[in-house]
N, C-alpha and C positions, 0 to 999 in steps of 0.2 A: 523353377521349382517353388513348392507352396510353399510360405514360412506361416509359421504360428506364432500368433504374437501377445506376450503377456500383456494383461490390464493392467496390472499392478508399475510395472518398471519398462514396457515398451519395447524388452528385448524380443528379439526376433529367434525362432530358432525350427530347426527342420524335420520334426516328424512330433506327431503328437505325445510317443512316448519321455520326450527329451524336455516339451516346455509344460507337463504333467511332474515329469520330475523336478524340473525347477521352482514349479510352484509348492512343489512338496519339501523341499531344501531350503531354497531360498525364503519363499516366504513364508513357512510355516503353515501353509492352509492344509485342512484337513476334509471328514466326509462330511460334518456339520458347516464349513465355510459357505459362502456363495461365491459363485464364480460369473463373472462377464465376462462376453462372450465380443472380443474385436475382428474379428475374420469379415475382411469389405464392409457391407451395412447394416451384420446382422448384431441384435443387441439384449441379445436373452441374457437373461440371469436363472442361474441356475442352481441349486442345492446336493453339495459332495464332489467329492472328486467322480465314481462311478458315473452321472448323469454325464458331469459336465465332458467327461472323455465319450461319451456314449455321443451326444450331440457334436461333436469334431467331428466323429467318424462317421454319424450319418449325411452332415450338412457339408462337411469341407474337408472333406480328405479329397488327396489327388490322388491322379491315375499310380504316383511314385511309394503310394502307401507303401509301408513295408506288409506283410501276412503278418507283421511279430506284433503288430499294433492289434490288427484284429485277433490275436489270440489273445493278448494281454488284456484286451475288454472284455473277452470271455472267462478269461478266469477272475476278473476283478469284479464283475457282474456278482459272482458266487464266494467272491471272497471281502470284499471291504462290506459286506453287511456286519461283520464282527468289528467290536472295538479295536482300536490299534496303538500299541504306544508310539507316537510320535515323537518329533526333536527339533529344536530350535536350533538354529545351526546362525544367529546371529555372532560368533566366536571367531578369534582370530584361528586360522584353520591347524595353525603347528602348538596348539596351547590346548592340550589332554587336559589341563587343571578347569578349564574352565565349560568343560563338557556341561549340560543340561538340558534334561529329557522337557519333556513340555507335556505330555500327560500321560497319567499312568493309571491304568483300569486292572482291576483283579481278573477278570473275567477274562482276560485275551484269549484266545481261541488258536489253537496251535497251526492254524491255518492262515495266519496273520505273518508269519516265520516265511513260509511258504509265499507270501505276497511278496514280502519283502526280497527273499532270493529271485522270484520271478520278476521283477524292477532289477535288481540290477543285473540281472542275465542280458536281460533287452538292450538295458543300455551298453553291456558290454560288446553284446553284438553290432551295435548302430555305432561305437568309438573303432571297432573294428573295421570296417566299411566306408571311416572317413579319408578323404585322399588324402595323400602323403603333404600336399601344399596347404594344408587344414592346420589354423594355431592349437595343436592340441594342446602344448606344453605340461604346465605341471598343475594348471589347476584342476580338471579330472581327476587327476591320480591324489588331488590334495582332498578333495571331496571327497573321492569313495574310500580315503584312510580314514578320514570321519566319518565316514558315515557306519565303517565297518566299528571304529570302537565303542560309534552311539549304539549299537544293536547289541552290540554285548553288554554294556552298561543298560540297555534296556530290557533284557535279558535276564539278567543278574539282579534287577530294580523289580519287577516283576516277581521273581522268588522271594525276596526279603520281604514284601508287603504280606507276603502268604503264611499266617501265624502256625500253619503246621509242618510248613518247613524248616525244617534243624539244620544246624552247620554241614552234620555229615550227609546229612541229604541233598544239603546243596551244593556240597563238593562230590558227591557222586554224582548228580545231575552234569557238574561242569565237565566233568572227566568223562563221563559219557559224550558229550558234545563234541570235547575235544578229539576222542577217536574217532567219532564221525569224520571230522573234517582232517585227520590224520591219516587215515585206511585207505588213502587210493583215489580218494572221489575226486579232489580236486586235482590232483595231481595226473591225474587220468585225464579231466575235463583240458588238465593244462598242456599235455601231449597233443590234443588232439587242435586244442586251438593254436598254439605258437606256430607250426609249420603252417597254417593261414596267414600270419601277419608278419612272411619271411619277408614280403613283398615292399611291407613297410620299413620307413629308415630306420636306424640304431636307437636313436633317443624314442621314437614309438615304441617298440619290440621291449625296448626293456622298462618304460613304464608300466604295460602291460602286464609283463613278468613279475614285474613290484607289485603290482595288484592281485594276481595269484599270492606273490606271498604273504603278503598283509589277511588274506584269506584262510589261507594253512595255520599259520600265527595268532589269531584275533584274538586267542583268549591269555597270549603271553604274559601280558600285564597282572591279570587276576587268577591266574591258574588256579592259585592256593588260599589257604583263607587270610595266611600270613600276607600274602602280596595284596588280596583285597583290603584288608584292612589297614595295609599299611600306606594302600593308594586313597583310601577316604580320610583317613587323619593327615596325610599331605596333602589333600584336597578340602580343607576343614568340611565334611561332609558330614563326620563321625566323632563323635565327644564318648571318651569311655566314661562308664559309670562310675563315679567316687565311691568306695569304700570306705563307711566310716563304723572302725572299732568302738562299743560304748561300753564297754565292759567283758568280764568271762564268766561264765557258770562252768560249774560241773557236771562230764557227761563220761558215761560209759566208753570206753573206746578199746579195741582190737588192734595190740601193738606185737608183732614178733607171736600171734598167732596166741596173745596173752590179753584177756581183760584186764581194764585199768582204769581208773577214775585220772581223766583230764581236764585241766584248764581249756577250756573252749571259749574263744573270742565271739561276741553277739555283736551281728552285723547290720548294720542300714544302707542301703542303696541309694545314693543322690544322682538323678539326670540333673546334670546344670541346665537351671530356667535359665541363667542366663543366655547362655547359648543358644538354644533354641529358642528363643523365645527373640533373639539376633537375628538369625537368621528367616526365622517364620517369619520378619517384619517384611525384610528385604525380597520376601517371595513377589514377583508382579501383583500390583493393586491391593496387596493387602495394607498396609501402611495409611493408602489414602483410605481404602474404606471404610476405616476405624476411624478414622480423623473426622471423613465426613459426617458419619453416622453421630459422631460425638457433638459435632458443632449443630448438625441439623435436630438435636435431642437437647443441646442448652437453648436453640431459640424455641423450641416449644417449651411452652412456660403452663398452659393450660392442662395437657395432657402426659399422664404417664405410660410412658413406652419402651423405659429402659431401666436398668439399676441408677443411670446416667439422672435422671429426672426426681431420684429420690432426695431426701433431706441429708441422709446419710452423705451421700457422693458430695452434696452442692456444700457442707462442711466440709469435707475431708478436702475436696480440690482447692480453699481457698491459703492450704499451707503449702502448695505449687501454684503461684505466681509467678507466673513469666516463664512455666517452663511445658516442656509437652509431658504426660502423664495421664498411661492408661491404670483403670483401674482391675483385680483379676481377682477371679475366685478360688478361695481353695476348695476341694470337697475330702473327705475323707470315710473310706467304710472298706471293713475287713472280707474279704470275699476265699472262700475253700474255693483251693486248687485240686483239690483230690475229691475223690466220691464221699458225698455228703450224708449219705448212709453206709457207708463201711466200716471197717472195725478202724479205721487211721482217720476218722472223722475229725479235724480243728488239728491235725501235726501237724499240717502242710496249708494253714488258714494264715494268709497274708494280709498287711494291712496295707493298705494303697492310698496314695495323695495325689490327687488328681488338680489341673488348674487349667484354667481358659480365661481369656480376654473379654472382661465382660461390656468393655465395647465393642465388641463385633455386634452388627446388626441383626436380629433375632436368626432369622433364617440359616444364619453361619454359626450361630452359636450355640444351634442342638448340634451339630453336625458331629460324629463323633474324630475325624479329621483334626478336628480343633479344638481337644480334650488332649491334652498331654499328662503323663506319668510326673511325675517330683520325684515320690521317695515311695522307699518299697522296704515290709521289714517283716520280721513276723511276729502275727499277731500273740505269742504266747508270753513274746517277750516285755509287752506293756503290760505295765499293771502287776506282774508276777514277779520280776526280779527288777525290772525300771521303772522309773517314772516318766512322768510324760517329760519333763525338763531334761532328762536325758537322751527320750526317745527322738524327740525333734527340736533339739538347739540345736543343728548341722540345716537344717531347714528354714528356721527360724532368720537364722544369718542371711542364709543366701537371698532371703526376700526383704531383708534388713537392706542388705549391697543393693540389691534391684532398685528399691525406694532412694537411699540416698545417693549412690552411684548410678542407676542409671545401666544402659546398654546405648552403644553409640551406632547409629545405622548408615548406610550410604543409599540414598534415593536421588537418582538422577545425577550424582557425583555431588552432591552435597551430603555431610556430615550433620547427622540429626542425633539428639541424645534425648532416648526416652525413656522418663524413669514410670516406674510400676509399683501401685499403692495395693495394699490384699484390703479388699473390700467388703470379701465377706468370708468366712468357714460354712459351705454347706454340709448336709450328712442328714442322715434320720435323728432321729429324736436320743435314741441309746449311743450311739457314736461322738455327737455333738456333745452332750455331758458329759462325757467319760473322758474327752481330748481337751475340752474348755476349764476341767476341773471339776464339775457339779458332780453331785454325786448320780451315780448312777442305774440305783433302785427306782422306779417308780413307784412305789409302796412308802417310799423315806415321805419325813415328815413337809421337807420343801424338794421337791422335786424339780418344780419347775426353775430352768434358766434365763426367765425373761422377769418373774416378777417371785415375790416373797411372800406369796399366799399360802396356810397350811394346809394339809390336804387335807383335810377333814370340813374346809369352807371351800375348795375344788371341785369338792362334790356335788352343792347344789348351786355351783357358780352360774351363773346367765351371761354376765358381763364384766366385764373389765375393771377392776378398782386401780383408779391413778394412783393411790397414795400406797399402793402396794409394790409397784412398778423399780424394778435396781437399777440403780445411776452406780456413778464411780465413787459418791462419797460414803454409800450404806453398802456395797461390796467391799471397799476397805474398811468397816468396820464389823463387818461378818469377819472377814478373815482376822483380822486381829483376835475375833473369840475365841477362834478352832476348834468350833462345836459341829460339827456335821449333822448330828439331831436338831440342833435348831438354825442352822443359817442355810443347808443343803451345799455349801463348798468344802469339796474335799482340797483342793491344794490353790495355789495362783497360777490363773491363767499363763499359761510360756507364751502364748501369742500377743501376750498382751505386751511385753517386748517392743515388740514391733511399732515405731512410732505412727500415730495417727488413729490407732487402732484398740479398742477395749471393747470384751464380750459383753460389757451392757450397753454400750452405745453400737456395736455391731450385729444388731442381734437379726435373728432367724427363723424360719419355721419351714419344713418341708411339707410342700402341699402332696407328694405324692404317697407319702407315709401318714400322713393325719387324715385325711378324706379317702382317697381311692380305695388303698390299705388299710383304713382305721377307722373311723366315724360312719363313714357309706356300708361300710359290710355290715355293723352293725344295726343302723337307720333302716337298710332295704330288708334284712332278716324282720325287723319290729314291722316298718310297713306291709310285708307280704302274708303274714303273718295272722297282723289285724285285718286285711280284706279279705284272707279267707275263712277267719273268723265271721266275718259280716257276710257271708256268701257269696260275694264279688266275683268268685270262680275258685276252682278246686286248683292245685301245684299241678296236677297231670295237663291243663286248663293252661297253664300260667307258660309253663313248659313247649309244650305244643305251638302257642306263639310267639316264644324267643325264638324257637326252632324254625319256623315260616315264615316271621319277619323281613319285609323288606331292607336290609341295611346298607345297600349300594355300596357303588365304589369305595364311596370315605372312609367304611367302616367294616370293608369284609374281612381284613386282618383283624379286629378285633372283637370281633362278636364272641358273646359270652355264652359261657357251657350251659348244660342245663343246673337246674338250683335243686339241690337233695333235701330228701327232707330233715334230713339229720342235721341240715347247718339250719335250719331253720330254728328246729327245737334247741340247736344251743343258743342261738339268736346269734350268731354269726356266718356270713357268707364269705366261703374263701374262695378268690378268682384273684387273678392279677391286674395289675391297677388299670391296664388300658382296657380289659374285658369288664372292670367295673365302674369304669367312665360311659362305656360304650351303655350299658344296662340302665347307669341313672340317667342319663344321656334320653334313651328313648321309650324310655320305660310309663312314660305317660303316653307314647303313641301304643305302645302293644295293648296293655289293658284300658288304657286310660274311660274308652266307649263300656266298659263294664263296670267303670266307678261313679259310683254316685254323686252329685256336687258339693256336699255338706259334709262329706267323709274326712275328720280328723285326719286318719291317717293319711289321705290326699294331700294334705294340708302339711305336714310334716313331710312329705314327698316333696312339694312344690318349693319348699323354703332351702330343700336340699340344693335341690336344683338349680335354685338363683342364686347360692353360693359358692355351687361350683363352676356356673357362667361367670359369676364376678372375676371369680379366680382363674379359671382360664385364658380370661383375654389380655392379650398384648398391646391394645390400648387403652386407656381408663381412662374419665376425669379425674380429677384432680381429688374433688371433696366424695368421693364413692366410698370412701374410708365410714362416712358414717352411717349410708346405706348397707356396707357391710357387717358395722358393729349392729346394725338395728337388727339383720335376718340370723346372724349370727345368736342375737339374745333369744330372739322368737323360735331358733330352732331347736337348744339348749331348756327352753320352759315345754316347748313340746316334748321330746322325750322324758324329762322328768314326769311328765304327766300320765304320759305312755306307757312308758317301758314301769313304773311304780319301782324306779331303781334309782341309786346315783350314778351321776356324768363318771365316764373313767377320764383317766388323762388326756387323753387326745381332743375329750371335750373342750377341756380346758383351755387347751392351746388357741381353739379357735377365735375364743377371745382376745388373744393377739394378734389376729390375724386384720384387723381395722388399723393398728398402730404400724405392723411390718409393711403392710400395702403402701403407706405413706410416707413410710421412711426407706424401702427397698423399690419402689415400684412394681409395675404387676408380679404376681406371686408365681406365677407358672413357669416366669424367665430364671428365678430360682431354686426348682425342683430339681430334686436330683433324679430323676427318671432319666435323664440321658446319660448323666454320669455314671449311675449303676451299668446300663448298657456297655460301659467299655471294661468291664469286668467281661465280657464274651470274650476281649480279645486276649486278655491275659490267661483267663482258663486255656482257649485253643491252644496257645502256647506251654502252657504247663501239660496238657494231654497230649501232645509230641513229643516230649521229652521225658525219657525211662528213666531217669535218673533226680534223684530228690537231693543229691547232695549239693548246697550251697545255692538251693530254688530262686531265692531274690535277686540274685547278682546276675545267671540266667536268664531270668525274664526281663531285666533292665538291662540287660548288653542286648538281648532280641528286639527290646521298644526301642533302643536305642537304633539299631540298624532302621528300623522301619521307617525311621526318621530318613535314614538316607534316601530313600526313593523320595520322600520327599519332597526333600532337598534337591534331589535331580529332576527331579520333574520339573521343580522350574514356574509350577502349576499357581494359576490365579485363583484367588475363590471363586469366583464367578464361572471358571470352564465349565464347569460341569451343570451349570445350573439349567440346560437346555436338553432337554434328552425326547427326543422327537419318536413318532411311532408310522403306522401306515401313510404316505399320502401320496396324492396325483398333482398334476398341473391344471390349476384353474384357469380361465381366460375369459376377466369378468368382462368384455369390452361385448363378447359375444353370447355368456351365459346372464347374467344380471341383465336387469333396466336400466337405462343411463342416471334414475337420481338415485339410485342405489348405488351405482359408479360412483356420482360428484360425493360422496357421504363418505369413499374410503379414503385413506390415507394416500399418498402420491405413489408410494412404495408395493402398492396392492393395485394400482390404477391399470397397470399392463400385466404381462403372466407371470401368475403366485403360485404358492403351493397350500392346500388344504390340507388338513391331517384331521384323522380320526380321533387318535387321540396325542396328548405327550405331556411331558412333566417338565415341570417349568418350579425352579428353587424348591426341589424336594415336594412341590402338590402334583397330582395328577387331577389333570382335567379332559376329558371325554365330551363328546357332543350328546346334547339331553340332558345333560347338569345343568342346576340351576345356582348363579351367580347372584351376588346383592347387589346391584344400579345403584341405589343411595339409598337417603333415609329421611325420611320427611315427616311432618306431622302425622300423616294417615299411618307410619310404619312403614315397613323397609317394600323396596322395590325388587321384584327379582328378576332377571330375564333368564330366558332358556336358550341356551348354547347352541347353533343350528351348524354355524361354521368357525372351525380355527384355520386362523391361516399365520405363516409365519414369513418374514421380509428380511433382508439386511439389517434390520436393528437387530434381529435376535431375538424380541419383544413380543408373545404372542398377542394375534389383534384376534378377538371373537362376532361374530356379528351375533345380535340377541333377537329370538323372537319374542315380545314382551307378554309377559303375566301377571295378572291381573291377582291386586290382593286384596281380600273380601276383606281382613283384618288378622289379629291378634287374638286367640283363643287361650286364654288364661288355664282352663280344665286342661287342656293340650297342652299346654306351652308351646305353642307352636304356633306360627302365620297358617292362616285359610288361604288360598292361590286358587286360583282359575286355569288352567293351561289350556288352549288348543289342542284337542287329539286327533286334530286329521292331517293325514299325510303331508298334501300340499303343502307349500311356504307360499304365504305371503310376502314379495319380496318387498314390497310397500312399506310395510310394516316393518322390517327391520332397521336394531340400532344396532352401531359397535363400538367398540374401544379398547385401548391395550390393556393387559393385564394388572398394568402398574395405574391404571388410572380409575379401577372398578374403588369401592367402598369398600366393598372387603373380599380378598383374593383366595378366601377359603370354601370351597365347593359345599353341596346339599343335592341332594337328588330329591323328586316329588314321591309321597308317598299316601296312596288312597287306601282309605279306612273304612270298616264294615261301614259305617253313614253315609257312605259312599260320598265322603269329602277329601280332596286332597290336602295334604299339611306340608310346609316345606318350615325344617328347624334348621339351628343355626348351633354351632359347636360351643358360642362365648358370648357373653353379654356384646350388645354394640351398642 
């Protein structure tokens, strides 16, 4: 009889669906794995579990195949295209505490349920079928108990992630389940199989039967919410939210069917960072890839590519000597939980504290995954009846303990203690002052939180004055005044507590609120404005080519609306900040060939431009600090010229924006644009639940849960970083030229797979995008994408047809490129290389202009 024999561990075993399941058990592989292939001397490699069982059946199945095999490839064919949650099953097998899932996707497809019962039907048929002198024993039955309570825990993990599932939805859903599997089904199924397996001895028949009832049973454990919840906090999976009373106001209340004015307790909701922020460490690969990202960011010395690289971090790390210490950010900003035009408008407006590990390496730390909750309160209660000293000394603390105490981790069964320094307070500009103490009019006479300029010399500020700039010794001598008209500090900073740490040596500035949202709506209203004053083209004109514009892949989420006239004439453009990045962004390719070269306004355009490439990019040199105060003076004297008006605040800011780049590193890595994005997940949360009584505590027992999936998942940063789209099997040895062979990787040299497109750490890249090769005197190199292909590393490798760059167009901002339009490949001509080894990993598509020249732009300074 044939045996099928795994690659990985060399066991042998007898029908395809049995060493499919082992490699699904045992080793954890999933449809993204590769598989090799050991059957006599064949030695394909293959991509998912669906190919590589398709290839058994077609090359090496025997005459003895079961039909349950070939059904099983048919329905797997139709069914494993859906994501699935999976389970590491490296666990001692009688130890429930130490269950974890391995990855967990929103998306599952209820047809994934269906795969799963269809596996172990098969196999329970094929334990059926073994002869009675077969060691069945107990490891079978020890398996399929685990495997039955990962599916329930996977299950169960899968609802909690889903922010519009509420308790009692989720307890109906279980309860529904459970009479499924109560009504007959099984117990029917189980009728009909035990009188088959009379034939087998005693100790078989009643494994068997133990397997029915582990079936009927599955959901005994968590039936209720009490049982689940009481199975994750004995599983530390689950940390309840802290409660912390800071006082009582008087409210109206309905007692015995009587109004009455009551004492009512004002409440704050604490998730322990500690906690989680324990447990996040211990998640697979996350631990070292903060470590590594850390170390490979203090030996670059030239360039900034992290908070890690600023002057700020490279102080604050040397009062941790000898010890490990990440640095993290808080962010804070109030976000309506209810309808924002209704008549309950700001009742139910919560203020939320958000923090992430500002060493994780950029890619992981937009992610919103890696944005956790702190503290939750409402927002009526600051400022109105608290202060900030009351509002957040419960939080204050607990990153007090972080820093001095530490959190203690187990990696690899060593004990590691890593303490946590808060590095920065991000937020917009009204939030930041209002929580740091500043006052918080922008109309007051010192407004600004970084320097002590009046506002009435704000106005026709250009640049920066050093001797205006607050240190710690002229902040404690403002507050010793207690003059808010003249020093702009309402109270003392509470953060300031926190040792290591003071809001004028930590200071700030939100690029997605000053630019995208602030200075850019205003600038492109004055630019569009002045060209159609100059007759450059009419708004119907202007309109007509944002709407026909090429904006490819990179940017078809964010293309921006059409421009009214009405924002014009008030000289502000409202869009949101990714649709007014996207507009200054390419707003020299849409009119650009209708503006003239000498056009001021152009010229205020173009200066826009290179300060928001400055600020975008995630790597910088080091001294670009003064490149920036320079565009930043020239774009500040242009508008005053312009507009015949004064700078507003946001102007102002800009001016610090040479000083934060040097002492925060690149600007973009501290926007709050992703942190605001996790305001979706607390809304979805609060628009499932009918009930407004005691909102904060609610929605931090639900972020809390969410946290359990997790936790079970088990999940590395890195899983997910691969998400694949169409492809076929290549077989360069016979499609390519042999020196286009010798040029690939060892891993591409025999049969690959090509893919159309797929996304690789959050970019999507497609064939026909154009890539950056390097950057050399002449200017950047680009090639065009002809083939992806992807290997065993995981690593996509691209081969490039090359493009030729005529140069750098200034009027444009944009490279001039040459591209090939004809069908054929030159295979000659092709180069490649992995993804991680391009210049820059951020895509551009080609785009041809009424001159009929192609332009290819780039999203950031390089």
């Amino acid at each position: 009889m044939l045996k099928y024999i795994c690659f990985l561990c060399c066991s042998q075993h007898k029908s395809i669906t049995l060493i499919i399941w082992h490699l699904k058990i045992y080793h954890n592989l999933n449809k993204h794995s590769i598989f090799h292939c050991k059957q006599s001397s064949c030695s394909r490699e293959l991509i998912g579990l669906k190919k590589f069982r398709q290839h058994l059946l077609r090359h090496h199945s025997s005459s003895s195949c079961t039909v349950t095999d070939q059904i099983n490839d048919q329905n797997l064919c139709s069914l494993e295209s859906d994501t699935q949650l999976k389970i590491n099953v490296n666990i001692p097998y009688n130890d429930i505490t130490n269950l974890k899932l391995s990855s967990a996707n929103q998306h599952c497809s209820t047809q994934n349920n269906n795969y799963e019962i269809l596996e172990e039907s098969i196999l329970l048929n094929e334990l059926v079928n073994i002869s009675p002198t077969s060691n069945f024993g107990d490891e079978h039955q020890s398996i399929y108990s685990i495997q039955i309570k990962k599916c329930v825990l996977n299950f169960i993990a899968k609802l909690l992630m889903k922010p519009n599932v509420t308790s009692l939805l989720l307890q109906d859903i279980i309860e529904g389940v459970i009479d499924i599997f109560s009504s007959g089904i099984v117990s029917d199924l189980k009728n009909i199989v035990m009188p088959i397996i009379r034939n087998c001895n005693t100790s078989q028949s009643s494994e068997i039967g133990d397997m029915f009832y582990l079936l009927e049973n599955a959901f005994a454990d968590v039936k209720t919410e009490y049982l689940r919840t009481k199975f994750f906090l004995k599983n530390k999976l689950f940390f309840k939210p802290e409660t912390i009373v800071i006082g009582h106001v008087k409210e109206k209340k309905t007692v015995n069917n009587v109004d009455t004015v009551a004492m009512v307790p004002v409440q704050c909701h604490l998730l322990s960072m500690k906690l989680n922020l324990k447990y996040f460490l211990q998640l697979p690969g996350v631990y070292h890839t903060i470590t590594k990202h850390i170390n490979e960011s203090s030996n670059n010395t030239d360039i900034l590519s992290s908070f890690l690289n600023g002057s700020t971090w490279q102080k604050m790390k040397k009062h941790f000597k000898g010890k490990t210490v990440f640095p993290i950010f808080l962010y804070y900003d109030d976000a309506e939980m209810g309808n924002p035009l209704g008549s309950h408008s700001g009742v139910h407006k919560m203020g939320c504290v958000y923090y992430t590990i500002a060493g994780l390496p950029p890619e992981y730390l937009s992610s919103l995954d890696n944005i956790f909750t702190a503290y939750l309160f409402h927002s009526d209660d600051r400022g109105r009846e608290f202060s900030n000293d009351q509002i957040f000394s419960s939080l204050v603390k607990e990153i007090i303990d972080l820093q001095e105490n530490g959190v203690t981790i187990n990696i690899n069964s060593n004990d590691i203690t890593v303490y946590f320094a808060l590095g920065l307070v991000l937020g917009d500009n009204l939030g930041l002052n209002s929580i740091l103490g500043f006052v918080s009019c922008f109309s007051a006479n010192h407004y600004c939180r970084i320097c002590r300029m009046h506002k009435d010399d704000t106005k026709k500020m250009c640049h920066e004055s050093e001797l205006s700039i607050r240190n710690v010794q002229n902040y404690e001598l403002d507050l010793a005044v207690h003059n808010v008209s003249l020093t702009g500090i309402n109270e003392p900073c509470i953060f300031n507590k926190i040792p290591n740490f003071h809001v004028t040596d930590n200071i700030v500035c939100d690029f997605m609120h000053d630019i995208p949202e602030g200075v850019a709506r205003y600038d492109m209203a004055l630019i569009i404005s002045g060209l159609i004053e100059q007759n450059c083209f009419t708004l119907a004109e202007l309109n007509n080519r944002i709407l026909m514009f090429n904006y490819g892949v990179t940017e078809k989420k964010n293309t921006p609306p059409l421009i009214r006239d009405s924002d014009i004439k008030k000289g502000c453009i409202i869009m949101s900040a990714s649709e007014m990045l996207c507009l200054a962004r390419y707003f020299s390719l849409i009119v650009g060939e209708l503006v003239p070269y000498d056009s001021i306004y152009w010229k205020l355009y173009l200066t826009l431009h290179k300060i928001i490439d400055l600020c975008c990019t995630t790597n910088i040199q080091r001294d670009s600090d003064v490149l920036l105060n320079s565009l930043v003076s020239e774009h500040n004297r242009l508008f005053l010229v312009l507009s015949k008006s004064n700078l507003k605040p946001k102007y102002h800011l800009l001016t610090h924006y040479g000083r934060i780049l040097k002492k925060n590193g690149p600007i973009i890595l501290t926007s709050s644009i992703r942190f605001e994005a996790k305001h979706k997940v607390l809304k979805a949360i609060a628009n499932a639940i009918p009930c407004r009584i005691n909102l904060g505590y609610t929605l931090a027992y639900k972020l809390q849960l969410q946290m359990v999936a997790r936790f079970l998942s088990n999940l590395s940063l890195d899983v997910q970083d691969l998400k694949l789209g169409l492809g076929k099997d290549v077989h360069p040895f016979t499609e390519f030229p042999q020196d286009l062979v010798d040029k690939l990787p060892e891993e591409f040299k025999t049969d690959c797979f090509s893919f159309s497109w797929l996304e690789y750490k959050g970019i999507y890249y497609r064939k026909h995008i154009l890539l950056v090769l390097e950057n050399n005197l002449d200017g950047l190199i680009f090639g065009e994408v002809v083939f992806i292909f992807v290997g065993k590393s995981q690593i996509p490798f691209f081969l490039f047809n090359p493009v030729y760059t005529v140069g750098f167009d200034t009027h444009f901002h944009a490279f001039e490129v040459v591209i090939d339009s004809s069908n054929s490949i030159n295979y000659s001509k092709l180069t490649g290389c992995y993804v991680n080894e391009l210049y820059d990993i951020t895509p551009t598509v080609p785009r041809i202009l009424g001159n009929s020249k192609t332009y290819a732009t780039i999203r950031y300074a390089l």
